[in-house]
Chimera marker file (.cmm) of the C-alpha trace (Angstrom):
<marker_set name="trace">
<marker id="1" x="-19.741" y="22.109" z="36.278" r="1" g="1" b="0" radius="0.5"/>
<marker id="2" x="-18.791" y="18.565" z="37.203" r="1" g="1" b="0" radius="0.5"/>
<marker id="3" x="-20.273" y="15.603" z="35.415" r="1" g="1" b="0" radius="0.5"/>
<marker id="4" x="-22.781" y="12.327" z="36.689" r="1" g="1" b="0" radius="0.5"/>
<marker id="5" x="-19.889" y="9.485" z="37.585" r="1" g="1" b="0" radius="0.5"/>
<marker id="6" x="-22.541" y="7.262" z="36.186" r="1" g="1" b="0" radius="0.5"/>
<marker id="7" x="-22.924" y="9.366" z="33.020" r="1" g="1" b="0" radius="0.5"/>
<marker id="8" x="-19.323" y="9.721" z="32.827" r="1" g="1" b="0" radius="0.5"/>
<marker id="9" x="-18.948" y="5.979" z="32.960" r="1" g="1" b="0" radius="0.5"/>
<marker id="10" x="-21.754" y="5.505" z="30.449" r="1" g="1" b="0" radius="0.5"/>
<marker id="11" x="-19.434" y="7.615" z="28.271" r="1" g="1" b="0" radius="0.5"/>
<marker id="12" x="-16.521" y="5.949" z="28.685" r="1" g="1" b="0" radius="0.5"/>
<marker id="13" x="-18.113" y="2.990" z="28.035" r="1" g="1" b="0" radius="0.5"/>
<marker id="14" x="-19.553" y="4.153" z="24.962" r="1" g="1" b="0" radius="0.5"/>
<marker id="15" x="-16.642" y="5.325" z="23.674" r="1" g="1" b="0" radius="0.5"/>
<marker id="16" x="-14.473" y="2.102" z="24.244" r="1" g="1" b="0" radius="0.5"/>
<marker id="17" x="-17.158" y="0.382" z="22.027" r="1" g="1" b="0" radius="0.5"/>
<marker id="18" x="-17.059" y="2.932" z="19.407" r="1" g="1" b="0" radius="0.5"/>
<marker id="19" x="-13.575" y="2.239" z="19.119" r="1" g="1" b="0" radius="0.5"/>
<marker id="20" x="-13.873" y="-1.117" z="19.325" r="1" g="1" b="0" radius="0.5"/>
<marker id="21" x="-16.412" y="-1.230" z="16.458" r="1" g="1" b="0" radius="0.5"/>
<marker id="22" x="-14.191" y="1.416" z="14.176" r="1" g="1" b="0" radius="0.5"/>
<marker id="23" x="-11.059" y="-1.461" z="14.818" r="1" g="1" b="0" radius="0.5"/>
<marker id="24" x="-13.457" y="-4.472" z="14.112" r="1" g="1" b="0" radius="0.5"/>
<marker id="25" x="-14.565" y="-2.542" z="10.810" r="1" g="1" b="0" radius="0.5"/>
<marker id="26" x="-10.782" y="-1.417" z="10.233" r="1" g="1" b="0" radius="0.5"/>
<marker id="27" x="-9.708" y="-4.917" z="10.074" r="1" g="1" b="0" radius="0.5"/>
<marker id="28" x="-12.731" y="-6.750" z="8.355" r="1" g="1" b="0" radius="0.5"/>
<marker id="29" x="-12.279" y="-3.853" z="5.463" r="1" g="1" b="0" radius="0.5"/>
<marker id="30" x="-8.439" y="-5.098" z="5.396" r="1" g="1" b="0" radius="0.5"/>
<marker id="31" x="-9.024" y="-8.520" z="5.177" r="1" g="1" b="0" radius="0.5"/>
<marker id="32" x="-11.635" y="-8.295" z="2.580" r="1" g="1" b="0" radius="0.5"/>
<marker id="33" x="-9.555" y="-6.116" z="0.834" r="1" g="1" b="0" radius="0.5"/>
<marker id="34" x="-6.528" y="-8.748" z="1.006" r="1" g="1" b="0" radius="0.5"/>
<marker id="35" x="-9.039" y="-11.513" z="-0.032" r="1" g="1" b="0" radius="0.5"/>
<marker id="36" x="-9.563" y="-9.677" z="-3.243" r="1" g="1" b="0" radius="0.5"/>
<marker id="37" x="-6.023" y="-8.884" z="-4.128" r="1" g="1" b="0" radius="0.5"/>
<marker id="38" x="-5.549" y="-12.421" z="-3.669" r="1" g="1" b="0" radius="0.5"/>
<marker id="39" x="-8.326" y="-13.720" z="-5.748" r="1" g="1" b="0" radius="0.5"/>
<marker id="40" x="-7.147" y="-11.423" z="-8.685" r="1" g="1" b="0" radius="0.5"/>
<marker id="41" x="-3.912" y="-12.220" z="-8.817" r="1" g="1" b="0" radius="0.5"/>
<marker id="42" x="-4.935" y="-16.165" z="-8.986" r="1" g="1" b="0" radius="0.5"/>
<marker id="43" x="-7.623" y="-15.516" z="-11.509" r="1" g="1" b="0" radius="0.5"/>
<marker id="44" x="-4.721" y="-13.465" z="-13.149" r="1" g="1" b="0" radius="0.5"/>
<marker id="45" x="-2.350" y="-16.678" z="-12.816" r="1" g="1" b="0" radius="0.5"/>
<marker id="46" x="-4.925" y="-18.969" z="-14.319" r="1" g="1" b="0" radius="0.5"/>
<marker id="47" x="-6.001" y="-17.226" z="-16.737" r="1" g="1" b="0" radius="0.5"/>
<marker id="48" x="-2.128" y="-16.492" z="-17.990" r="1" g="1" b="0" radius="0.5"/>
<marker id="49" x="-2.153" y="-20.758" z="-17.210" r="1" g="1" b="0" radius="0.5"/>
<marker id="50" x="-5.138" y="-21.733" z="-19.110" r="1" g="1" b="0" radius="0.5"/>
<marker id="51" x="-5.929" y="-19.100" z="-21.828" r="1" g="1" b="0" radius="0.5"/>
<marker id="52" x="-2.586" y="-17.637" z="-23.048" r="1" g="1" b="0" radius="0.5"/>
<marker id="53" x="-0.237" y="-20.354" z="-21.708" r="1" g="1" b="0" radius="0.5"/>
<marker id="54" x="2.344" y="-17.589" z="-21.782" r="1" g="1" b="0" radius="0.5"/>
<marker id="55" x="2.729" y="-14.318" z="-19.407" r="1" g="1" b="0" radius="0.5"/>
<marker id="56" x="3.143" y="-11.325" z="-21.088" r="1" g="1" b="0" radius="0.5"/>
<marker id="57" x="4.955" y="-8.308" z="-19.820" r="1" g="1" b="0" radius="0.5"/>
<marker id="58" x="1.425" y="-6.739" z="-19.180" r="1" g="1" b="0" radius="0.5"/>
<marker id="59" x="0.464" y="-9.743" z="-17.080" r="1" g="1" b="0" radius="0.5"/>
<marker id="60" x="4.267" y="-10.059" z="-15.190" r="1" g="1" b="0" radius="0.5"/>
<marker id="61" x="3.825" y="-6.234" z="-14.326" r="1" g="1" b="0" radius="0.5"/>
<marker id="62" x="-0.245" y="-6.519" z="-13.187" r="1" g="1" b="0" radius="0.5"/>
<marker id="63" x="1.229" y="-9.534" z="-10.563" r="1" g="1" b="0" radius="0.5"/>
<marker id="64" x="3.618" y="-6.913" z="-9.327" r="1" g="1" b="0" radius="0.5"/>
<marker id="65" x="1.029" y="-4.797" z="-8.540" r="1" g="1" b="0" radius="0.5"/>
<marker id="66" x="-1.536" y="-7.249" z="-7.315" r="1" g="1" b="0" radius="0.5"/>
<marker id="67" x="2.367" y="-8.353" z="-5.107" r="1" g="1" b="0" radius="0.5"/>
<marker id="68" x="3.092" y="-4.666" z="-4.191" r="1" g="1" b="0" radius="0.5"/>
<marker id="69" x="-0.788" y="-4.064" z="-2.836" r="1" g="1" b="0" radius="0.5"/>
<marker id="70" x="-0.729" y="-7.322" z="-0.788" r="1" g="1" b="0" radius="0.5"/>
<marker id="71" x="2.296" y="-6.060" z="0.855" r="1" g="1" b="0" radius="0.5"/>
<marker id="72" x="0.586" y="-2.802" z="1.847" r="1" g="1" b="0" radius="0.5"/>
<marker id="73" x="-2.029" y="-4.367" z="3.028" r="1" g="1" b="0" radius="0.5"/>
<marker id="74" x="0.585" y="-6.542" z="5.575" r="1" g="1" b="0" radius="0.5"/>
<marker id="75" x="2.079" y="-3.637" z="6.829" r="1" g="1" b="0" radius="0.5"/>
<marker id="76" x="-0.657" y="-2.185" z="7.344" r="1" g="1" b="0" radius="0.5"/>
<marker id="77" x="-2.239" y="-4.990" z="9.644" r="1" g="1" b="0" radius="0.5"/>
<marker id="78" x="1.172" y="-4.723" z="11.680" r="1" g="1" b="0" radius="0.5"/>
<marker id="79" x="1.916" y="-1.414" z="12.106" r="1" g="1" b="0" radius="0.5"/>
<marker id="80" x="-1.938" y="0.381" z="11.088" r="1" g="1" b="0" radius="0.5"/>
<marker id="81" x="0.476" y="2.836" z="9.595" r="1" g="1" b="0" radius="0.5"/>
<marker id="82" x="0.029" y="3.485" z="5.869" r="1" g="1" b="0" radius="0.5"/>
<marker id="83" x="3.657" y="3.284" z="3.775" r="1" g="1" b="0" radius="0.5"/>
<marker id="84" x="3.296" y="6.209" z="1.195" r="1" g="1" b="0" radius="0.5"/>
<marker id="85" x="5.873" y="4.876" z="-0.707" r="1" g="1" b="0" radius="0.5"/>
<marker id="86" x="3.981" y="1.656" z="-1.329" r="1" g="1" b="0" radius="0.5"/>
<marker id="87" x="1.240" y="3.763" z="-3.280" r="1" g="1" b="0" radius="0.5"/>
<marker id="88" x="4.143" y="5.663" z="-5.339" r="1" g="1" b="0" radius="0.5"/>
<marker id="89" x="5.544" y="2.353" z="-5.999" r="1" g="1" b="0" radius="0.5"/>
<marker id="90" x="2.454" y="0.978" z="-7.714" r="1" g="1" b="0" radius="0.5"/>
<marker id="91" x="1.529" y="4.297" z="-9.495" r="1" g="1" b="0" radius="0.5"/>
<marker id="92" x="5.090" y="3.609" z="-11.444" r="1" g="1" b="0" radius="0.5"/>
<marker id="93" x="3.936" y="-0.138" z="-12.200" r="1" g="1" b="0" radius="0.5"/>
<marker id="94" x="0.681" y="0.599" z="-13.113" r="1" g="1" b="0" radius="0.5"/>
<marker id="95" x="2.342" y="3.625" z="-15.489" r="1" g="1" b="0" radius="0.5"/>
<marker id="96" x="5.243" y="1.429" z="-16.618" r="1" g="1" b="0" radius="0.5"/>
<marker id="97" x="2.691" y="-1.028" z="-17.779" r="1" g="1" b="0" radius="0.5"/>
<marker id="98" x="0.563" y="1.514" z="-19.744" r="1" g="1" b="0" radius="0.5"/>
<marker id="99" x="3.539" y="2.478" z="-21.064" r="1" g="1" b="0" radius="0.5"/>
<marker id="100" x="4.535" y="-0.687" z="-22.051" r="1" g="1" b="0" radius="0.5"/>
<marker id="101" x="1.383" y="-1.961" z="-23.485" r="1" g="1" b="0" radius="0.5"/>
<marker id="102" x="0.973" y="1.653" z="-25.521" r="1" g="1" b="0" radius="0.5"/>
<marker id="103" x="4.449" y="0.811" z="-27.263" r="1" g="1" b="0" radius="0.5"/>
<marker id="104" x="3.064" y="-2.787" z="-27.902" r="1" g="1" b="0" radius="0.5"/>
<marker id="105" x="0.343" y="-1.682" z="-29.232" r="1" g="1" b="0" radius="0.5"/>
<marker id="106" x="0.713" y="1.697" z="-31.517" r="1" g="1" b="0" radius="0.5"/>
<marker id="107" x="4.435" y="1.090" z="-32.177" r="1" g="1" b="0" radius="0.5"/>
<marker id="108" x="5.108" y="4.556" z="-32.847" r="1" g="1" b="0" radius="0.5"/>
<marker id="109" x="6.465" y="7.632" z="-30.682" r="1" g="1" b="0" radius="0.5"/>
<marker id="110" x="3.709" y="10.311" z="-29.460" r="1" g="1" b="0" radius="0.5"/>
<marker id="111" x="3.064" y="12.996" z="-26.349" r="1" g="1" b="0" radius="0.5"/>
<marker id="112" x="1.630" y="9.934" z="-24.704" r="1" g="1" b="0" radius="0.5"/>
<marker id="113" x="5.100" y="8.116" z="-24.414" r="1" g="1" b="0" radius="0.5"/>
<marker id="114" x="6.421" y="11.599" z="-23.172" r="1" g="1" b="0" radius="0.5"/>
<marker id="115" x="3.796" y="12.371" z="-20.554" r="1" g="1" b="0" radius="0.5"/>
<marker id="116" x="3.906" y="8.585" z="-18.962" r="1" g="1" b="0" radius="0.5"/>
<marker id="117" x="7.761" y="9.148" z="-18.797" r="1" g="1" b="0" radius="0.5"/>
<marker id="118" x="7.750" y="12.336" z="-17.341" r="1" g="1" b="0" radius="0.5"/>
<marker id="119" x="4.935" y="11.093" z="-15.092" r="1" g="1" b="0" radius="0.5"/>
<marker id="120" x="7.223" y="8.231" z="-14.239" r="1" g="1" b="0" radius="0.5"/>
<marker id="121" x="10.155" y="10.191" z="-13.350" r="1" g="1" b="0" radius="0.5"/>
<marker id="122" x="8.363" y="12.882" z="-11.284" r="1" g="1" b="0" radius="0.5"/>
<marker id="123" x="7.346" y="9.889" z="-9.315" r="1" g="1" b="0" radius="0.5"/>
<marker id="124" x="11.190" y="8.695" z="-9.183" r="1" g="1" b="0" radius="0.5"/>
<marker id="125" x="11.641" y="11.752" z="-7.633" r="1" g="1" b="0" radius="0.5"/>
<marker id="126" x="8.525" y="11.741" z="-5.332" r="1" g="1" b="0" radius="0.5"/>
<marker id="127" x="9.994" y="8.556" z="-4.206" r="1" g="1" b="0" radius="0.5"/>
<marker id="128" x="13.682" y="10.312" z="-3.405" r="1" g="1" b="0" radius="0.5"/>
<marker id="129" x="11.975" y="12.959" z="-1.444" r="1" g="1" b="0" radius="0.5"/>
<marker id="130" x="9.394" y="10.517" z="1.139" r="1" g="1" b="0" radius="0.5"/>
<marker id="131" x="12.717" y="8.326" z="1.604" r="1" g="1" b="0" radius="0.5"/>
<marker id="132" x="15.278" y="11.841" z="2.042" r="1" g="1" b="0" radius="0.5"/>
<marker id="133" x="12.180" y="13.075" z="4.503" r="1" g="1" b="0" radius="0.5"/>
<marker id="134" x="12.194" y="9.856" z="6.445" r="1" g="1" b="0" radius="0.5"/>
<marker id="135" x="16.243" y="9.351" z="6.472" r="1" g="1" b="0" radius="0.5"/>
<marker id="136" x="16.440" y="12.959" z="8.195" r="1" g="1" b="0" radius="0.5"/>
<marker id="137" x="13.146" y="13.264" z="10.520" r="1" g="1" b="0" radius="0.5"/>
<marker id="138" x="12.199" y="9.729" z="11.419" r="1" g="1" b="0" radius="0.5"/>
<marker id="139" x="9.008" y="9.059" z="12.882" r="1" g="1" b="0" radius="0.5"/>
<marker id="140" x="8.345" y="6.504" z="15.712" r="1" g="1" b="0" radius="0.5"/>
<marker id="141" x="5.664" y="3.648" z="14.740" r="1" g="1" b="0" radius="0.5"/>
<marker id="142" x="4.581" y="1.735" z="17.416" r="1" g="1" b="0" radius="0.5"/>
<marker id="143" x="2.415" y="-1.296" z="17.978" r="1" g="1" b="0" radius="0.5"/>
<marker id="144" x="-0.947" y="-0.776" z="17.185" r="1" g="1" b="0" radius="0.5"/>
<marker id="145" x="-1.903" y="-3.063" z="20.184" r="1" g="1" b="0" radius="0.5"/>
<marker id="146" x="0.490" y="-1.097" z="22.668" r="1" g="1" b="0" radius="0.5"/>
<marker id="147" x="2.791" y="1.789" z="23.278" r="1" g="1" b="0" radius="0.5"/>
<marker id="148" x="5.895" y="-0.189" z="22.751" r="1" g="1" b="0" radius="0.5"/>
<marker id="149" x="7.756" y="1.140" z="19.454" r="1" g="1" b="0" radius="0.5"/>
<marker id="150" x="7.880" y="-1.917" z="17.023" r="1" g="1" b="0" radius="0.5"/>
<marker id="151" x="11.189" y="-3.396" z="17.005" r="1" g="1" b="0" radius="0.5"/>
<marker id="152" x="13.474" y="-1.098" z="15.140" r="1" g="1" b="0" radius="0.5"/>
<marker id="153" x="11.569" y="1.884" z="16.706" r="1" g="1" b="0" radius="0.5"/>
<marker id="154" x="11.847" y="4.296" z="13.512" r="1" g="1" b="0" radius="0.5"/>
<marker id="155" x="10.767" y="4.360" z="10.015" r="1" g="1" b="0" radius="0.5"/>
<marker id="156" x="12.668" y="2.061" z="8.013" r="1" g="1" b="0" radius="0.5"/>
<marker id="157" x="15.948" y="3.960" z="6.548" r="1" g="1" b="0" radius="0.5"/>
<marker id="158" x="17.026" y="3.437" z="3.276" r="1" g="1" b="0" radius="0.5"/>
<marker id="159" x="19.183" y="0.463" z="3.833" r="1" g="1" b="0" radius="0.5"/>
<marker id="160" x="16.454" y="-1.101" z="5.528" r="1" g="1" b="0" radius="0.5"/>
<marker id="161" x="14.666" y="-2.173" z="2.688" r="1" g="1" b="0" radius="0.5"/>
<marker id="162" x="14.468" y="-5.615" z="3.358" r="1" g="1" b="0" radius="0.5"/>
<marker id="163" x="11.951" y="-4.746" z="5.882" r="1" g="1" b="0" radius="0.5"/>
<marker id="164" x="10.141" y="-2.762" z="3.287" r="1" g="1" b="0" radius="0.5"/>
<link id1="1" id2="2" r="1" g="1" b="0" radius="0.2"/>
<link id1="2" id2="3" r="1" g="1" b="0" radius="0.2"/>
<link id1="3" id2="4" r="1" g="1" b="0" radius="0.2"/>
<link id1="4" id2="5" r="1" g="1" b="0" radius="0.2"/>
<link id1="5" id2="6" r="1" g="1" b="0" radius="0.2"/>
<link id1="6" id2="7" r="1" g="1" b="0" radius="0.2"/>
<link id1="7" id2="8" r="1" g="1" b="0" radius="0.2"/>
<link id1="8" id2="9" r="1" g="1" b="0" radius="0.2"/>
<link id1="9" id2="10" r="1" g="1" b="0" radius="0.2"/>
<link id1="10" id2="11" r="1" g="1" b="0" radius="0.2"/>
<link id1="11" id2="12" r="1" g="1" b="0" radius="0.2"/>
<link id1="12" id2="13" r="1" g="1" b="0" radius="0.2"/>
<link id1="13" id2="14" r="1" g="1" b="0" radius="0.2"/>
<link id1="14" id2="15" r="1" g="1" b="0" radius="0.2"/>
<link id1="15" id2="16" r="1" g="1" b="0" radius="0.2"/>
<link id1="16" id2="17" r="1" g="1" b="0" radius="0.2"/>
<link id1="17" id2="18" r="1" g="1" b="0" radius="0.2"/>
<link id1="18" id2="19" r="1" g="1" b="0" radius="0.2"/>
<link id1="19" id2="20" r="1" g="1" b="0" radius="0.2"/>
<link id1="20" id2="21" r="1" g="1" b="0" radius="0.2"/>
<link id1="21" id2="22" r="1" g="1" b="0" radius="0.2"/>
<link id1="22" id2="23" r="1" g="1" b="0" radius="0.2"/>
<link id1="23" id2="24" r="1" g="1" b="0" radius="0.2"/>
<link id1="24" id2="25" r="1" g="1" b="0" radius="0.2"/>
<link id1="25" id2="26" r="1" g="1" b="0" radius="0.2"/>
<link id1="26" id2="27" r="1" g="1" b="0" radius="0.2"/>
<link id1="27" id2="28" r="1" g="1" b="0" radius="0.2"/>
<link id1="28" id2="29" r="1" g="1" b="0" radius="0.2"/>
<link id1="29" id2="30" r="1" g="1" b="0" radius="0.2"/>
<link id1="30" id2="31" r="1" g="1" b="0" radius="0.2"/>
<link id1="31" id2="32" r="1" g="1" b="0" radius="0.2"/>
<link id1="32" id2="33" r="1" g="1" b="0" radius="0.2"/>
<link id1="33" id2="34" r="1" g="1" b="0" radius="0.2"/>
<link id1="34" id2="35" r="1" g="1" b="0" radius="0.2"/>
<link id1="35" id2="36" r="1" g="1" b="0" radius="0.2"/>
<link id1="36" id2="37" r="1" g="1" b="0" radius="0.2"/>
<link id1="37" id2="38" r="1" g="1" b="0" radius="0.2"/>
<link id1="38" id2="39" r="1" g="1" b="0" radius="0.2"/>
<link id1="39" id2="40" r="1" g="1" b="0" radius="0.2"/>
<link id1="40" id2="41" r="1" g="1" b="0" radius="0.2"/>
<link id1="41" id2="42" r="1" g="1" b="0" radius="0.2"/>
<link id1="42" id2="43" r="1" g="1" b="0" radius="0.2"/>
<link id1="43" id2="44" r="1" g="1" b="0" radius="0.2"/>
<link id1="44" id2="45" r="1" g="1" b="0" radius="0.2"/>
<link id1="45" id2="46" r="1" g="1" b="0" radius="0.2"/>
<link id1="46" id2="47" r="1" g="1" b="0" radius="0.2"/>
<link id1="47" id2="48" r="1" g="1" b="0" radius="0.2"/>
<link id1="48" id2="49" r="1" g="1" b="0" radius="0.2"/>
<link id1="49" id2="50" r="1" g="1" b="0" radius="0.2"/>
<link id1="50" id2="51" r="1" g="1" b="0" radius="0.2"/>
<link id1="51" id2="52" r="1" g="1" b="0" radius="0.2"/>
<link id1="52" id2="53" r="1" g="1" b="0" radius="0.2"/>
<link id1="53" id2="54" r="1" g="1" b="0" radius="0.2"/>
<link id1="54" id2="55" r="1" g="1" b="0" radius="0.2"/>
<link id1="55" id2="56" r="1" g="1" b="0" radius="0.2"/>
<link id1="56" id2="57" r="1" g="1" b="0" radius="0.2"/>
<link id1="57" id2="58" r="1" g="1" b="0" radius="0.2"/>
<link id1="58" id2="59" r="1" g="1" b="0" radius="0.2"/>
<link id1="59" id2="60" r="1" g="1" b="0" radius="0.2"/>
<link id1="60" id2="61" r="1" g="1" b="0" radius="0.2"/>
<link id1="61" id2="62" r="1" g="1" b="0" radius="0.2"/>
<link id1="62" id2="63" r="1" g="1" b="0" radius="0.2"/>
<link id1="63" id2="64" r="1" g="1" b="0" radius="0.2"/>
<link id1="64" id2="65" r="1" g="1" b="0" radius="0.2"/>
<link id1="65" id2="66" r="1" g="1" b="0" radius="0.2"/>
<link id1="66" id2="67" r="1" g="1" b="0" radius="0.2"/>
<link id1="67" id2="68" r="1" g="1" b="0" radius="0.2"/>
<link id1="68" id2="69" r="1" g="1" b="0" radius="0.2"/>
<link id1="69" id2="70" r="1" g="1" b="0" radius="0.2"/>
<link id1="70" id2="71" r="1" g="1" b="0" radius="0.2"/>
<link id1="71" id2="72" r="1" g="1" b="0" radius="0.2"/>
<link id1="72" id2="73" r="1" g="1" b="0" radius="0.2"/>
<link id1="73" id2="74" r="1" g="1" b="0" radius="0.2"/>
<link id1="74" id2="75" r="1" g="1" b="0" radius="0.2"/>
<link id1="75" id2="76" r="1" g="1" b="0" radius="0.2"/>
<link id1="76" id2="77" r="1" g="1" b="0" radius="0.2"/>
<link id1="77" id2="78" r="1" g="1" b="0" radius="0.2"/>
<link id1="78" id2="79" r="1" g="1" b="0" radius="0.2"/>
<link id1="79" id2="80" r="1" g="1" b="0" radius="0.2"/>
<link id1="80" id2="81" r="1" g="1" b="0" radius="0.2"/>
<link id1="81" id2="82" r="1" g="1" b="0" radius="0.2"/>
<link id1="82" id2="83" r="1" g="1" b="0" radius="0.2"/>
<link id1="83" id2="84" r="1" g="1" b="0" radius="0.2"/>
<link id1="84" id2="85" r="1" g="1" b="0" radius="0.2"/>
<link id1="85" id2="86" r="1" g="1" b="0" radius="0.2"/>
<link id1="86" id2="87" r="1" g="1" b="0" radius="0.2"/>
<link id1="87" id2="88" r="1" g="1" b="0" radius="0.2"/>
<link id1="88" id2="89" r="1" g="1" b="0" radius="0.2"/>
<link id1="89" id2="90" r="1" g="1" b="0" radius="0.2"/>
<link id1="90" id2="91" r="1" g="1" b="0" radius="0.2"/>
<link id1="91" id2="92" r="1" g="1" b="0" radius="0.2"/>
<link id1="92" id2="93" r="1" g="1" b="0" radius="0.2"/>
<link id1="93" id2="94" r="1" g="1" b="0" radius="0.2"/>
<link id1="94" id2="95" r="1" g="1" b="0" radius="0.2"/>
<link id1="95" id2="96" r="1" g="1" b="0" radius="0.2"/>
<link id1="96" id2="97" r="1" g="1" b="0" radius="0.2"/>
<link id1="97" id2="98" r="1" g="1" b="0" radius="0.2"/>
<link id1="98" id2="99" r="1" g="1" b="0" radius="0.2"/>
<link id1="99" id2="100" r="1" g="1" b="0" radius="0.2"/>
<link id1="100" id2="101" r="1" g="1" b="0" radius="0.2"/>
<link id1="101" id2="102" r="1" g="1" b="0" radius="0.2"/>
<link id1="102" id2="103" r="1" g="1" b="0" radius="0.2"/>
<link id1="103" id2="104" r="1" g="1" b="0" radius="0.2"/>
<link id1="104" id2="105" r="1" g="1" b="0" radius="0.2"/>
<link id1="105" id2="106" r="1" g="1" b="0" radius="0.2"/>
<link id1="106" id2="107" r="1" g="1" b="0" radius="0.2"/>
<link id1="107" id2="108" r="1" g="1" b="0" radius="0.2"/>
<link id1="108" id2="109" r="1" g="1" b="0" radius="0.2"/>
<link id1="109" id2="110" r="1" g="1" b="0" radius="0.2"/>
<link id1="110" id2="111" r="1" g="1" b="0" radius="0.2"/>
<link id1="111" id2="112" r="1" g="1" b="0" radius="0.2"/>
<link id1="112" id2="113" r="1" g="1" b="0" radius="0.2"/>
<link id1="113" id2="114" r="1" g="1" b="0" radius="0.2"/>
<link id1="114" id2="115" r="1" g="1" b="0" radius="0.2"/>
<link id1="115" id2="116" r="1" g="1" b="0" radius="0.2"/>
<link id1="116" id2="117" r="1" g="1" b="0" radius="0.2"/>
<link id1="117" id2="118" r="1" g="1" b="0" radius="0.2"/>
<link id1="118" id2="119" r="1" g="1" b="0" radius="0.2"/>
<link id1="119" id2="120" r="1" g="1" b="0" radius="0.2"/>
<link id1="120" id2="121" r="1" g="1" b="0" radius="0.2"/>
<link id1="121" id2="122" r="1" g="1" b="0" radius="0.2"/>
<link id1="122" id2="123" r="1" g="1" b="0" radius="0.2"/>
<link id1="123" id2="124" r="1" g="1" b="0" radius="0.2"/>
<link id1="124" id2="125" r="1" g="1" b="0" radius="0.2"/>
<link id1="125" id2="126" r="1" g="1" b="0" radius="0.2"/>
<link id1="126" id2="127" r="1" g="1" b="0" radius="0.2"/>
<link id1="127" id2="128" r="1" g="1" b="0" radius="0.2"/>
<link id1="128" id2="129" r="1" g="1" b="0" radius="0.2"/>
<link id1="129" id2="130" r="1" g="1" b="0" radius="0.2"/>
<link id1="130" id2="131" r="1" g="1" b="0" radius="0.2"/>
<link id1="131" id2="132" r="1" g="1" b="0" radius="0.2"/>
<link id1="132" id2="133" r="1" g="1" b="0" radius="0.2"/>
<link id1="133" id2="134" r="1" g="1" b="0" radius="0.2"/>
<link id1="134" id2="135" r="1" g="1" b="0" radius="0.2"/>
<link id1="135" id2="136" r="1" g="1" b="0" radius="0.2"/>
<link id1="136" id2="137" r="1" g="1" b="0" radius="0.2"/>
<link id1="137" id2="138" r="1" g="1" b="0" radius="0.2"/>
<link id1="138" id2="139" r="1" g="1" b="0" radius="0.2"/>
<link id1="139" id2="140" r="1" g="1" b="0" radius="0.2"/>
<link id1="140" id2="141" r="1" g="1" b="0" radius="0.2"/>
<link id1="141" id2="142" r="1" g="1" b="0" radius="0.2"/>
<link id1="142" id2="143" r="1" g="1" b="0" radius="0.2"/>
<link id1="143" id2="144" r="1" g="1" b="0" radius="0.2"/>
<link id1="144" id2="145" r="1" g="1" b="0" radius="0.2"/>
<link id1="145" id2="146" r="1" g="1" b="0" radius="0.2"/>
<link id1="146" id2="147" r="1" g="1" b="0" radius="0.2"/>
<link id1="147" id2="148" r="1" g="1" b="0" radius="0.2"/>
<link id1="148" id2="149" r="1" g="1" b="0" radius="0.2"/>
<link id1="149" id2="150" r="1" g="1" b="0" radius="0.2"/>
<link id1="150" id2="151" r="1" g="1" b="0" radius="0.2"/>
<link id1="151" id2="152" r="1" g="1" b="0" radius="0.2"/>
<link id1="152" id2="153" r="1" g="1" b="0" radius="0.2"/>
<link id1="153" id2="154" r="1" g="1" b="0" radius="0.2"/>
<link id1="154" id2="155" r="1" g="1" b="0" radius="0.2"/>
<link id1="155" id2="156" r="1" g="1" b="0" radius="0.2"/>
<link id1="156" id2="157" r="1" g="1" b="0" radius="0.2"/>
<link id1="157" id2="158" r="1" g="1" b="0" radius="0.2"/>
<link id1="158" id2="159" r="1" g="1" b="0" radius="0.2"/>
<link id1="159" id2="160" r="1" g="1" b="0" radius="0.2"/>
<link id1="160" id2="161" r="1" g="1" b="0" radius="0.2"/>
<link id1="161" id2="162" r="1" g="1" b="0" radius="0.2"/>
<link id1="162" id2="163" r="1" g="1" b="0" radius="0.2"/>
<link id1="163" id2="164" r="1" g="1" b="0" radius="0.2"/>
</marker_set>
């Protein structure tokens, strides 16, 4: 049973503003989202400025992660394709600095210390297997705004990582 041309135009039409409205929401979310890692990571800085006058390891590690989820956020407006790695890579800041502050603060071994480290290195690993995975099947990311791959054409290999 064939369709109405004019429903199957109102369809299409419907559909290229459905997708138009998901992208408009995609990218206001992203930009709000960038705003407020900004805004943190200045009301970090000042506070570290005004209140402590000195940056603590805690604080040094927080504006790595507040630094490592700006970046994802980037590469995500490029490529709308979400690094996996990026997420591992905070995880082990955000547990590094746990485990950091713990040690500052109780000063004394426990199965805490042991689980963040173990934690930590499963992680490590985690991080060995997405890059092993991408080194041997490589995907092609291409322009969100096109069909062109982006300039390199795969994921980024290992020695790559100044892209990354």
């Amino acid at each position: 049973m064939n369709k109405d041309p004019r429903i199957e135009k109102i369809e299409n039409l419907l559909d290229k503003l459905g997708n138009i409205a998901v992208e408009a929401f995609h990218y206001i979310a992203l930009f709000i989202i960038g705003c407020m890692i900004a805004w943190s990571a200045v009301h970090t800085i000042i506070e570290i400025l005004t209140v402590k006058q000195y940056a603590s390891i805690d604080d040094i590690l927080l504006l790595f992660i507040y630094l490592e989820l700006g970046a994802m956020v980037g590469i995500y407006f490029k490529t709308n394709h979400m690094p996996v790695r990026f997420l591992i890579y905070i995880a082990i800041t955000a547990l590094t600095r746990l485990l950091i502050s713990d040690i500052q603060h109780d000063h004394k071994a426990d199965i805490d210390l042991v689980i963040i480290t173990g934690s930590v290195l499963i992680l490590a690993i985690a991080i060995l297997i997405v890059r092993y995975a991408s080194w041997t099947y490589p995907s092609v990311i291409r322009d969100k705004h096109s069909e062109k791959p982006l300039a390199h054409g795969k994921t980024p290999r290992p020695e790559d990582d100044e892209l990354a």
